[in-house]
Every structure is written in structure tokens, then in C-alpha cells.
mmJSON file of the N, C-alpha and C atoms, coordinates in Angstrom:
{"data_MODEL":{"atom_site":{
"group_PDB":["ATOM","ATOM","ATOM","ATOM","ATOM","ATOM","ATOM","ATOM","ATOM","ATOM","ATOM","ATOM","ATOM","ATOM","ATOM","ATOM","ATOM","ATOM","ATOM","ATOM","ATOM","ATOM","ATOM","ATOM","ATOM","ATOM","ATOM","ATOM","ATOM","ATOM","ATOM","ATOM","ATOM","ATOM","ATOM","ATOM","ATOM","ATOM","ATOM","ATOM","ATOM","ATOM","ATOM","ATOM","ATOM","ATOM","ATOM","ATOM","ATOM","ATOM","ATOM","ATOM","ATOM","ATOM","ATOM","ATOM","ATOM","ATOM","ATOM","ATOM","ATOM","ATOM","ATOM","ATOM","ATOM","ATOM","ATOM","ATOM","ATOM","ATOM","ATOM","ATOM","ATOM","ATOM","ATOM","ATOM","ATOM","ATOM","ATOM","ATOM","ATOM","ATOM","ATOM","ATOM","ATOM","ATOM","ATOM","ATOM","ATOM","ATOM","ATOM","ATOM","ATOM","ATOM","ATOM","ATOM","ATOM","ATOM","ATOM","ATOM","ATOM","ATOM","ATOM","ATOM","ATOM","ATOM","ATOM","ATOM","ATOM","ATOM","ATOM","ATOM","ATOM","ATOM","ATOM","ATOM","ATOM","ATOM","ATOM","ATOM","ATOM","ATOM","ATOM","ATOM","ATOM","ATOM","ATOM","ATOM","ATOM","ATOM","ATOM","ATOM","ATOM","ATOM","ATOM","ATOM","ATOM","ATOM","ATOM","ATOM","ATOM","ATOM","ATOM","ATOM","ATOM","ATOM","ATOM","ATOM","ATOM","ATOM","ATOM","ATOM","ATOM","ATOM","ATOM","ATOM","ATOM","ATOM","ATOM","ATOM","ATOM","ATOM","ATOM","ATOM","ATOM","ATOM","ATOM","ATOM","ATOM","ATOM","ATOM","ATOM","ATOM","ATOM","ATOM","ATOM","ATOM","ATOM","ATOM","ATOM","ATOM","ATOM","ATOM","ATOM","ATOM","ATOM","ATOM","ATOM","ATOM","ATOM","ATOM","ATOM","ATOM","ATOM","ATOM","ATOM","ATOM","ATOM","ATOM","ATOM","ATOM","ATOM","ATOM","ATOM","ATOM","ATOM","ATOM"],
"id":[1,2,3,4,5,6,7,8,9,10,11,12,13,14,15,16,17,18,19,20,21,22,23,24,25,26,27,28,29,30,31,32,33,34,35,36,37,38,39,40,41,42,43,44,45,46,47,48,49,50,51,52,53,54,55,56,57,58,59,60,61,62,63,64,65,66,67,68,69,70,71,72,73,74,75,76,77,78,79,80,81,82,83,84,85,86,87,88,89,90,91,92,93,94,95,96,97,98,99,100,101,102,103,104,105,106,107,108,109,110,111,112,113,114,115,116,117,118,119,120,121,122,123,124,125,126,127,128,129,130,131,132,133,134,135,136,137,138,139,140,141,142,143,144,145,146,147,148,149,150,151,152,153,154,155,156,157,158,159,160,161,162,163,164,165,166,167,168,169,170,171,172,173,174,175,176,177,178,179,180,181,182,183,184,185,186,187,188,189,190,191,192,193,194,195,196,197,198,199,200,201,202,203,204,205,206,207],
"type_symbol":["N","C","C","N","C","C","N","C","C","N","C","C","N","C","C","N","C","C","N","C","C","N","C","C","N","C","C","N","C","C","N","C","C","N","C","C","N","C","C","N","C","C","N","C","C","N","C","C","N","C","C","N","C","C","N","C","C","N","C","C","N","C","C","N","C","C","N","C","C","N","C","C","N","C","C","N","C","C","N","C","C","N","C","C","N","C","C","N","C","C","N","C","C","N","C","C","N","C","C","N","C","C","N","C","C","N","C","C","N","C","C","N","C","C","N","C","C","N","C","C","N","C","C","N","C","C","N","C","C","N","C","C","N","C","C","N","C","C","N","C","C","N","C","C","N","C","C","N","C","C","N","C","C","N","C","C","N","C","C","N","C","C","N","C","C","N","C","C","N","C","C","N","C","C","N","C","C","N","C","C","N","C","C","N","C","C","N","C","C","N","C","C","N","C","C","N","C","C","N","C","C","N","C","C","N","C","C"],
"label_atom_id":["N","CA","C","N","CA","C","N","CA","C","N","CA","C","N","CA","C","N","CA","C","N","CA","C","N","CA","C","N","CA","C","N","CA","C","N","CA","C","N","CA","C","N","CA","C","N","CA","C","N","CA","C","N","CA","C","N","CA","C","N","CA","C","N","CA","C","N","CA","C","N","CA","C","N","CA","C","N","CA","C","N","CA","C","N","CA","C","N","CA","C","N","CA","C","N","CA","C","N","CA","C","N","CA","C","N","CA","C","N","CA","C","N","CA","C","N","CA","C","N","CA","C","N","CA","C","N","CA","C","N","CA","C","N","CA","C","N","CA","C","N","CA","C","N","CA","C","N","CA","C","N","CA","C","N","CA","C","N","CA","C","N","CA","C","N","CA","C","N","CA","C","N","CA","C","N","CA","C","N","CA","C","N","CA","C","N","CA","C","N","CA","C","N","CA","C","N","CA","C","N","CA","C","N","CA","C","N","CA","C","N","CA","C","N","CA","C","N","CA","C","N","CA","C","N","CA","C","N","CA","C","N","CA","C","N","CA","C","N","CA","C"],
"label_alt_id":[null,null,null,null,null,null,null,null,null,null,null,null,null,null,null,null,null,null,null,null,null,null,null,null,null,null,null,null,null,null,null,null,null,null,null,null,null,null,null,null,null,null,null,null,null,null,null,null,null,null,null,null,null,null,null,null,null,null,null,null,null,null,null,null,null,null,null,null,null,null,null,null,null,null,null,null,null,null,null,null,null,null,null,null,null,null,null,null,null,null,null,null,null,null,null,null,null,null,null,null,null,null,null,null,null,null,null,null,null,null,null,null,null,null,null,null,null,null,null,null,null,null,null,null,null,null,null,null,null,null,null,null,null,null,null,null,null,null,null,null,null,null,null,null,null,null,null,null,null,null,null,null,null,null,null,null,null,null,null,null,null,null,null,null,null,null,null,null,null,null,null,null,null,null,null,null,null,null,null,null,null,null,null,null,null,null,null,null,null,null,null,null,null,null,null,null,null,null,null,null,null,null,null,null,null,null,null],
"label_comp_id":["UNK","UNK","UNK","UNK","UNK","UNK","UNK","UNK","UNK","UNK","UNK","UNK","UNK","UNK","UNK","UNK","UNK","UNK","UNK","UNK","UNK","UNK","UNK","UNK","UNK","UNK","UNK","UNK","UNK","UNK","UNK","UNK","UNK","UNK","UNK","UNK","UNK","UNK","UNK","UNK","UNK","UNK","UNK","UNK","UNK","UNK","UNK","UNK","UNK","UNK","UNK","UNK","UNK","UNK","UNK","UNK","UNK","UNK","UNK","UNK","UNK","UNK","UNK","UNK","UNK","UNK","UNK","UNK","UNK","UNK","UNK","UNK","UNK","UNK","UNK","UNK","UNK","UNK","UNK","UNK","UNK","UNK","UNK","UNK","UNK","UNK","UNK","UNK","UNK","UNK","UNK","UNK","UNK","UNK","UNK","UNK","UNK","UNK","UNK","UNK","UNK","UNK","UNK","UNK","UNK","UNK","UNK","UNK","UNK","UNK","UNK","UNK","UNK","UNK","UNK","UNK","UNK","UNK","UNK","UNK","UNK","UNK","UNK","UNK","UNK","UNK","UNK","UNK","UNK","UNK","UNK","UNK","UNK","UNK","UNK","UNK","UNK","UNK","UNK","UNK","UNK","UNK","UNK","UNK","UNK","UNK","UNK","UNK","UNK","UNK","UNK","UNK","UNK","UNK","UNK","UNK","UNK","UNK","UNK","UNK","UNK","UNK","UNK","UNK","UNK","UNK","UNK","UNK","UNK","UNK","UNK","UNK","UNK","UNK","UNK","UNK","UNK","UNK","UNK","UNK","UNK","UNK","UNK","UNK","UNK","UNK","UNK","UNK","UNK","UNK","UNK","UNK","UNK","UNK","UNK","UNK","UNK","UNK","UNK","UNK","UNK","UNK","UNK","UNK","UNK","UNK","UNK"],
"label_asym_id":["A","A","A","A","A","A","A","A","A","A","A","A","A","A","A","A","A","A","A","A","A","A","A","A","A","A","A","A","A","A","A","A","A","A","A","A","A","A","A","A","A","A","A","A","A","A","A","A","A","A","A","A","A","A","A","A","A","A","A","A","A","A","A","A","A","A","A","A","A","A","A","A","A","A","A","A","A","A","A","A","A","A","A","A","A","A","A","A","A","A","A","A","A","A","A","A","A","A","A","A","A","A","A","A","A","A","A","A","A","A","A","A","A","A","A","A","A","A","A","A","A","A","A","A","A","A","A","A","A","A","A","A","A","A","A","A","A","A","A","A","A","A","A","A","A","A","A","A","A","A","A","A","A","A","A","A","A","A","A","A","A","A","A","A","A","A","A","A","A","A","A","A","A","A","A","A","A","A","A","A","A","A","A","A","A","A","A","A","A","A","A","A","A","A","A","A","A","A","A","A","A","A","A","A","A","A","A"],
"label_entity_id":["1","1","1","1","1","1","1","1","1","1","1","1","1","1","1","1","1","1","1","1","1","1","1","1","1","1","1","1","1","1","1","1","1","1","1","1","1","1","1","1","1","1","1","1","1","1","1","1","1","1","1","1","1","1","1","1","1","1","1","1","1","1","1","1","1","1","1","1","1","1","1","1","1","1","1","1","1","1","1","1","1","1","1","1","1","1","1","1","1","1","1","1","1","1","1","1","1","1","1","1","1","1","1","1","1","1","1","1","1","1","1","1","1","1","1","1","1","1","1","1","1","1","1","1","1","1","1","1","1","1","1","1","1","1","1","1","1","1","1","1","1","1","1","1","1","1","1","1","1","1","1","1","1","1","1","1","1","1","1","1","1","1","1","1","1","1","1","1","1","1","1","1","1","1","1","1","1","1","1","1","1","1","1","1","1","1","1","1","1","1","1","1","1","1","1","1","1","1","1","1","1","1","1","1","1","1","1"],
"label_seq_id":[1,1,1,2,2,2,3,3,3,4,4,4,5,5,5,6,6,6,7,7,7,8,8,8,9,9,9,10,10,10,11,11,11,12,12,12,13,13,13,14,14,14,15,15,15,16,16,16,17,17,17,18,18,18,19,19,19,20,20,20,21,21,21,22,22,22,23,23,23,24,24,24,25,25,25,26,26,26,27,27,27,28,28,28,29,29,29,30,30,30,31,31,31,32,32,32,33,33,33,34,34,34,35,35,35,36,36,36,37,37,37,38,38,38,39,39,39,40,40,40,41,41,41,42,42,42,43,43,43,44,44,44,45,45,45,46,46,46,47,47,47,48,48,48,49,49,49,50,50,50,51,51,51,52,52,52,53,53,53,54,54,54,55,55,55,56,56,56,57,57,57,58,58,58,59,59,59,60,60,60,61,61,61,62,62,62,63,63,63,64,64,64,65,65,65,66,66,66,67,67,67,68,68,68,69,69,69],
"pdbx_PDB_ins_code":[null,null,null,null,null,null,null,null,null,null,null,null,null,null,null,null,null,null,null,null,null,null,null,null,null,null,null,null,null,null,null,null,null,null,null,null,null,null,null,null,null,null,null,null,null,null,null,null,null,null,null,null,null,null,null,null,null,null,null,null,null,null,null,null,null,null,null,null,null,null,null,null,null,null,null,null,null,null,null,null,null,null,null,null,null,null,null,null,null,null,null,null,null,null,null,null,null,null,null,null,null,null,null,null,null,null,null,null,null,null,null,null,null,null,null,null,null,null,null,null,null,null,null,null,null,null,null,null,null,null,null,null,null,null,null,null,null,null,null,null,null,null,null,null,null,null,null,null,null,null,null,null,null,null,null,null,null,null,null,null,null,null,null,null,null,null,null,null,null,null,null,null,null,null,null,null,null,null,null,null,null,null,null,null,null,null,null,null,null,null,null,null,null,null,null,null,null,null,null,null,null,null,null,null,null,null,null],
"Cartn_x":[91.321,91.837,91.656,92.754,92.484,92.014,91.165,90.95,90.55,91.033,90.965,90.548,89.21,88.333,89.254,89.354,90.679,89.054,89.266,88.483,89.056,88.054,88.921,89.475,89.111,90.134,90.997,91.764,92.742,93.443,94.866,96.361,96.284,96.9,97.255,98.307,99.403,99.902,99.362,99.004,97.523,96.875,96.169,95.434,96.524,97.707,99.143,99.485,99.324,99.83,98.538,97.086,96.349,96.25,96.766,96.859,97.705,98.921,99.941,99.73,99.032,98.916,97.813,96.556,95.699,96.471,97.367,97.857,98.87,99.41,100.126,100.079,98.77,96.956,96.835,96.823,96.371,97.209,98.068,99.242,99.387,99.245,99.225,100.606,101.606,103.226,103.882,103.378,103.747,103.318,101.903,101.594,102.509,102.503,103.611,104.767,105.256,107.182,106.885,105.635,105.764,105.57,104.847,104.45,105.129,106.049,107.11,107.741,108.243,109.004,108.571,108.839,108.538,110.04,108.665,109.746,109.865,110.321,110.313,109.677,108.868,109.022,109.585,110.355,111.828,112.556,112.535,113.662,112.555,111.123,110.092,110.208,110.799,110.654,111.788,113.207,114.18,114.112,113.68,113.393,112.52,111.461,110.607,111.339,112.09,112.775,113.884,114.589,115.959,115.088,113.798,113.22,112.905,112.238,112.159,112.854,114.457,115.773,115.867,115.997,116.82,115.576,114.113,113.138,113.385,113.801,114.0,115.565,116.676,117.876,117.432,116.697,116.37,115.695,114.932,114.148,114.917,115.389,116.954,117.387,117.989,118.631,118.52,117.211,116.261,116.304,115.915,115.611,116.782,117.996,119.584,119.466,120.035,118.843,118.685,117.686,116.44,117.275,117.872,117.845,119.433,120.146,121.578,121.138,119.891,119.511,118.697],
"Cartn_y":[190.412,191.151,190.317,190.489,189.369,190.519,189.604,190.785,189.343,190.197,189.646,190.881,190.284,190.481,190.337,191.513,191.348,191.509,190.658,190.596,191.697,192.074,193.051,192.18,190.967,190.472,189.947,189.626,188.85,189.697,189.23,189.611,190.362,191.336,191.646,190.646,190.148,189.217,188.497,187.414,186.364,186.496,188.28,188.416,188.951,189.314,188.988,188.02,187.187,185.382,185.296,185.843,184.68,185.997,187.079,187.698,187.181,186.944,186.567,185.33,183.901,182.914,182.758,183.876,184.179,184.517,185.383,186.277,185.289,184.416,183.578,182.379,182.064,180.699,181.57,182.953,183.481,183.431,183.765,183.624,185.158,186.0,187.222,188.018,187.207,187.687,187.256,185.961,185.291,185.754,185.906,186.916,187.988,188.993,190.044,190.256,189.489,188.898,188.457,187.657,186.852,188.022,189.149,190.106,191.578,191.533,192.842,192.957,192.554,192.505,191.589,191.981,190.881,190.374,188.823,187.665,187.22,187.098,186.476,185.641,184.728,183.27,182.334,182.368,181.603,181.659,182.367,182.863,182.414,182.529,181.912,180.337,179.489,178.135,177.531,178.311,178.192,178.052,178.857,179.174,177.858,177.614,176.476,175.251,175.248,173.798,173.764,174.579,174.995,174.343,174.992,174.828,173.116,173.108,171.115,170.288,170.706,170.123,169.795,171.01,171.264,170.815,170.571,169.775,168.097,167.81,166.609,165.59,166.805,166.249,166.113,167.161,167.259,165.81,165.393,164.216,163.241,163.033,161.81,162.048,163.128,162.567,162.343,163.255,162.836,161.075,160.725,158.717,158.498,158.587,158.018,157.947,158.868,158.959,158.23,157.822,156.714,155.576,155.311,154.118,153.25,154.685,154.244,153.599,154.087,153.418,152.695],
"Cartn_z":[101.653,102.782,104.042,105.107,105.629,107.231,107.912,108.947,109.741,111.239,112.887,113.418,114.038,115.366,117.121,117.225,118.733,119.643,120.767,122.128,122.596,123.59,124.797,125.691,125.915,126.875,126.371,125.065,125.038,124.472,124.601,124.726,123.377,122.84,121.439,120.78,121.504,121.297,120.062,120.693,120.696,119.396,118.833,117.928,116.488,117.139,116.063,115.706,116.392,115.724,115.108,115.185,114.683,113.187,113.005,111.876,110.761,111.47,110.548,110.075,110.782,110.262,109.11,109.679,108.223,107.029,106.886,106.087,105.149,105.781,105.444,104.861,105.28,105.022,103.055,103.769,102.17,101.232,101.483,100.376,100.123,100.348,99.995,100.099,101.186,100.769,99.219,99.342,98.247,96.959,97.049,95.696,95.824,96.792,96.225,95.776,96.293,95.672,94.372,94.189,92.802,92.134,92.011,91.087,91.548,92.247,92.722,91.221,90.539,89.314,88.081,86.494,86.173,85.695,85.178,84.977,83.556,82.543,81.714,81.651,80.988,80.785,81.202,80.081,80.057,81.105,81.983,83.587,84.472,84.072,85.111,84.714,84.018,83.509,84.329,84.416,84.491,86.305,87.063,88.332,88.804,88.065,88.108,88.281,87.604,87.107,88.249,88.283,89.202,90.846,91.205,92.481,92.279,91.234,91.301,91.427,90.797,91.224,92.722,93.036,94.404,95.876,94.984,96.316,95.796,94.898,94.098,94.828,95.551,95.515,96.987,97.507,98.792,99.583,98.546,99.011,99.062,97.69,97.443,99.001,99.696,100.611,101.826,102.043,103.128,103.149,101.688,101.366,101.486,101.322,101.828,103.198,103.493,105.214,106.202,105.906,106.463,106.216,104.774,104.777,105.349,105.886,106.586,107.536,108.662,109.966,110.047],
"occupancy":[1.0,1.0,1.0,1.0,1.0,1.0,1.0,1.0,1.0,1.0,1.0,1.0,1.0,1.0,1.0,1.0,1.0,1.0,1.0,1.0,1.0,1.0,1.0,1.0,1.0,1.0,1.0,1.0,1.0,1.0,1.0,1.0,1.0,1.0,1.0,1.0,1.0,1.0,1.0,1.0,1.0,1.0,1.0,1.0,1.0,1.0,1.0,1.0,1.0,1.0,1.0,1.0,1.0,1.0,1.0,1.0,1.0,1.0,1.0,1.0,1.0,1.0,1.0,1.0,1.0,1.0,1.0,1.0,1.0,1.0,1.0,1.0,1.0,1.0,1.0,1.0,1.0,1.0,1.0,1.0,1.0,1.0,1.0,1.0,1.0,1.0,1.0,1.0,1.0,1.0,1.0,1.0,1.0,1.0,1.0,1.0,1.0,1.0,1.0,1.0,1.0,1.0,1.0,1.0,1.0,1.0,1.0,1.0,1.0,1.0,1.0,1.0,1.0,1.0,1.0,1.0,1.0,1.0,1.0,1.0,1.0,1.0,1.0,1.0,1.0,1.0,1.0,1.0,1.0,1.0,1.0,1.0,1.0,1.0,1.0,1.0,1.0,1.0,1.0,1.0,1.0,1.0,1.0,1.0,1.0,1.0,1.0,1.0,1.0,1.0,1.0,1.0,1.0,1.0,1.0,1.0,1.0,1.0,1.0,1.0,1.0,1.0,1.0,1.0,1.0,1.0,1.0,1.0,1.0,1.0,1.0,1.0,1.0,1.0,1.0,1.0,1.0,1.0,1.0,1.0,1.0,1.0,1.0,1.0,1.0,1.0,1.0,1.0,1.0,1.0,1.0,1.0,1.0,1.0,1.0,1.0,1.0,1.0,1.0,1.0,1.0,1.0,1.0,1.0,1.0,1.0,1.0],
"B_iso_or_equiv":[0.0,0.0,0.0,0.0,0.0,0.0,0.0,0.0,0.0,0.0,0.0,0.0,0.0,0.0,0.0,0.0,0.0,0.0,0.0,0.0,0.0,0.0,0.0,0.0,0.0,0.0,0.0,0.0,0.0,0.0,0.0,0.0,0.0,0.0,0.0,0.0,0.0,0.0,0.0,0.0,0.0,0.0,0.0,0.0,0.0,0.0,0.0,0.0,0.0,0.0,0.0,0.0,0.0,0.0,0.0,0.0,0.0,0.0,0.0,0.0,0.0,0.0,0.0,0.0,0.0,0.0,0.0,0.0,0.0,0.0,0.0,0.0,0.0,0.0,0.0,0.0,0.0,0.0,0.0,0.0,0.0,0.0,0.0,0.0,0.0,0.0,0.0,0.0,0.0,0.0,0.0,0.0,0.0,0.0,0.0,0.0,0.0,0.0,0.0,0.0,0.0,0.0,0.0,0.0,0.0,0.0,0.0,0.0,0.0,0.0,0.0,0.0,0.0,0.0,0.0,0.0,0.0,0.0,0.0,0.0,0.0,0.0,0.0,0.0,0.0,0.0,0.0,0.0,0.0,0.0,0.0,0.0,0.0,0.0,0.0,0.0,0.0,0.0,0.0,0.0,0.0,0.0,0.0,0.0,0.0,0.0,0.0,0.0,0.0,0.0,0.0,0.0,0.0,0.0,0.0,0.0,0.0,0.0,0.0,0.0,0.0,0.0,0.0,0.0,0.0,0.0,0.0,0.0,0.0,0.0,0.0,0.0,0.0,0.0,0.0,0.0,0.0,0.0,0.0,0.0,0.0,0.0,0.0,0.0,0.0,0.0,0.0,0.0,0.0,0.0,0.0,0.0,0.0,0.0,0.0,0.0,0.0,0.0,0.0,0.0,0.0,0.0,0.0,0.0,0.0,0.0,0.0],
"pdbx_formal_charge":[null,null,null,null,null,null,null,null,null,null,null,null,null,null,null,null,null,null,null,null,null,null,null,null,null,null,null,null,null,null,null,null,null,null,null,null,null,null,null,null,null,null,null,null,null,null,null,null,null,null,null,null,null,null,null,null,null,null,null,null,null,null,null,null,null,null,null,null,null,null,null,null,null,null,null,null,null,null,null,null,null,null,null,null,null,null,null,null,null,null,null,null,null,null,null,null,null,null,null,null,null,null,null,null,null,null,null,null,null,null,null,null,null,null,null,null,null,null,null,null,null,null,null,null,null,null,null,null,null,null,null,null,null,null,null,null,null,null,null,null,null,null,null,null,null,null,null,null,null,null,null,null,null,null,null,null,null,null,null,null,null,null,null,null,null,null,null,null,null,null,null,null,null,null,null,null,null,null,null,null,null,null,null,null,null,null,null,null,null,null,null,null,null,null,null,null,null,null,null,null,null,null,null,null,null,null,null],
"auth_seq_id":[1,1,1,2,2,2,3,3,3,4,4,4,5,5,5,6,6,6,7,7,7,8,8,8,9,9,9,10,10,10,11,11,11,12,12,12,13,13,13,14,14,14,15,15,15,16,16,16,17,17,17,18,18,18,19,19,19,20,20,20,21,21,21,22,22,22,23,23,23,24,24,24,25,25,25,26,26,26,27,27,27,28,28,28,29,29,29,30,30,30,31,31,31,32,32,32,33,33,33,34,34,34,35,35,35,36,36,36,37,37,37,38,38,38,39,39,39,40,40,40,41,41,41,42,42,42,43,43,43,44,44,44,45,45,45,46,46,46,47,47,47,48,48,48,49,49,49,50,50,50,51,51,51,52,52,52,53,53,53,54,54,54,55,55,55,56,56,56,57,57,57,58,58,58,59,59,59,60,60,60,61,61,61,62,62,62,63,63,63,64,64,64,65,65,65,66,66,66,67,67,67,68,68,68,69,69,69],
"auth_comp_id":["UNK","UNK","UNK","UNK","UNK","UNK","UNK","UNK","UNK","UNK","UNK","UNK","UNK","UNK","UNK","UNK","UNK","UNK","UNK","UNK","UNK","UNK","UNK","UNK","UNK","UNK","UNK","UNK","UNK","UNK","UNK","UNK","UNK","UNK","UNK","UNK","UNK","UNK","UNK","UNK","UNK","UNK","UNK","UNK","UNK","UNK","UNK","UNK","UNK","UNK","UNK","UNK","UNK","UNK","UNK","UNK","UNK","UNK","UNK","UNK","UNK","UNK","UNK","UNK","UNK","UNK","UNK","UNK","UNK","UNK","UNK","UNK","UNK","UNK","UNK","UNK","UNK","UNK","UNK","UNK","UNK","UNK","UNK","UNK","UNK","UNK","UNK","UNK","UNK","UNK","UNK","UNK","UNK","UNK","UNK","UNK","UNK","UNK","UNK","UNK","UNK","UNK","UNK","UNK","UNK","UNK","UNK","UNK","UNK","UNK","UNK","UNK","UNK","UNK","UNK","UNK","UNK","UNK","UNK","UNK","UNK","UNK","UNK","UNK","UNK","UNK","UNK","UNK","UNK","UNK","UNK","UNK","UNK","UNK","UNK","UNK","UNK","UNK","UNK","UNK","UNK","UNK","UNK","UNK","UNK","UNK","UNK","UNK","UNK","UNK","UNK","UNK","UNK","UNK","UNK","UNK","UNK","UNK","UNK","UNK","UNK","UNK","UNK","UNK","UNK","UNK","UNK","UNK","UNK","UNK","UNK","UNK","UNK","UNK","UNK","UNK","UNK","UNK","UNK","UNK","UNK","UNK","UNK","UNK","UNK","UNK","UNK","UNK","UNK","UNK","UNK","UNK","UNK","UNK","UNK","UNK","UNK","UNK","UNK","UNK","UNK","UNK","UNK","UNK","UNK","UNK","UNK"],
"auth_asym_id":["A","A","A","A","A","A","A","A","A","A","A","A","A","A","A","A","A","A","A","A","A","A","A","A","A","A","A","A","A","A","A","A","A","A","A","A","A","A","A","A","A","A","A","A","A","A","A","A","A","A","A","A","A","A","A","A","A","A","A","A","A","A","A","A","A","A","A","A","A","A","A","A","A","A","A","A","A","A","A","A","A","A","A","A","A","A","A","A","A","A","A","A","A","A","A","A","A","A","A","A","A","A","A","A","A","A","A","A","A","A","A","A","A","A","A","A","A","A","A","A","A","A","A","A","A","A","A","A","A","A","A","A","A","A","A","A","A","A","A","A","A","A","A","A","A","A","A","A","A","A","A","A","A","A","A","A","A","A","A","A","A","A","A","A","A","A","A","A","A","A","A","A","A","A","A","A","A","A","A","A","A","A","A","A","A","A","A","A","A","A","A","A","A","A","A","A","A","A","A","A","A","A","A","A","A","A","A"],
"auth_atom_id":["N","CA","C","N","CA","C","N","CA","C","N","CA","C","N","CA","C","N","CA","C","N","CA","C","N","CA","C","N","CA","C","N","CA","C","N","CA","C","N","CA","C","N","CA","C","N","CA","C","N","CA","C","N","CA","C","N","CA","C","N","CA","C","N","CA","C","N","CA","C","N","CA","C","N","CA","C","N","CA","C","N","CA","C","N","CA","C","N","CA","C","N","CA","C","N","CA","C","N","CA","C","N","CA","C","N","CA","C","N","CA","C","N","CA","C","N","CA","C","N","CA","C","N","CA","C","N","CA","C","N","CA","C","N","CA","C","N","CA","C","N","CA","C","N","CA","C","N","CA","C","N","CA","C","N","CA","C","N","CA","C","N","CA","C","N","CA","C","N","CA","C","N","CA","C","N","CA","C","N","CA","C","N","CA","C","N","CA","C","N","CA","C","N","CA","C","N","CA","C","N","CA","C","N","CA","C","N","CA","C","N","CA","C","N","CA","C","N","CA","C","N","CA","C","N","CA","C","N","CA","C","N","CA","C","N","CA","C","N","CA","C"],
"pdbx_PDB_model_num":[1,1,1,1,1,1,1,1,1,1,1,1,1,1,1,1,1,1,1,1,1,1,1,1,1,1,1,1,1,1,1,1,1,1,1,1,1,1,1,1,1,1,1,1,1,1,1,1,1,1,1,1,1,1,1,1,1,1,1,1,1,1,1,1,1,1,1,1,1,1,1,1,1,1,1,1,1,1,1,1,1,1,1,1,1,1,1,1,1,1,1,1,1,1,1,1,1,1,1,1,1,1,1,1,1,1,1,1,1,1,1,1,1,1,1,1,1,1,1,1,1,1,1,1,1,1,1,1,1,1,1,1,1,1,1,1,1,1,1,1,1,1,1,1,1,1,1,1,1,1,1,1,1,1,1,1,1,1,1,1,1,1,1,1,1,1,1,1,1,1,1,1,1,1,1,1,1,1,1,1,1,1,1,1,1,1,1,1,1,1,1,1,1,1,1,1,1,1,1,1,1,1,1,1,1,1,1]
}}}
């Protein structure tokens, strides 16, 4: 559970950004999406692989890139 200590003097603002960046440090959205539904296996392998592609083509062209200039 993630918990912030708010000052009385500072902004609520302030103690909202430093919630959400805990919360986010935790992973705790991410756990919930991952376990909102289930997944197969096989559709969890497939998703896996599909995401490694597409950070894989991503880099390729990031490195094209660079190397035009």
C-alpha cells in the first residue's frame, strides 16, 4: 500500500504528484490490468513475443536514425 505523509504547509498539489509517482515506482496499476482478466498461456506467449517485436523494430529504427546524421 502505498501511503504519503501531506505537511500542513505544502500544496496538495505537490503531495499528488509525489502519490502517483509512488504508486507508479510500485507497479500496482500494472499489476491490476495484468490480473483484471485472464490470459491463456499461449495468448500470454503470443503478447510477449508480439511486445518484443515491436520494442525490437523500435530500436532498429531509432539505430537507422542516428546513423543517417
Amino acid at each position: 500500500m502505498v501511503m504519503v505523509t501531506v505537511n500542513p504547509d505544502e500544496p496538495l498539489e505537490k503531495a499528488i504528484k509525489r502519490f502517483k509517482k509512488k504508486f507508479e515506482k510500485a507497479g500496482i496499476l500494472k499489476d491490476i490490468k495484468r490480473t483484471s482478466f485472464y490470459l491463456k498461456p499461449s495468448e500470454e506467449k503470443r503478447m510477449r513475443r508480439a511486445k518484443a517485436m515491436k520494442r525490437l523494430r523500435k530500436a532498429l529504427a531509432n539505430q537507422q536514425k542516428k546513423k543517417i546524421y
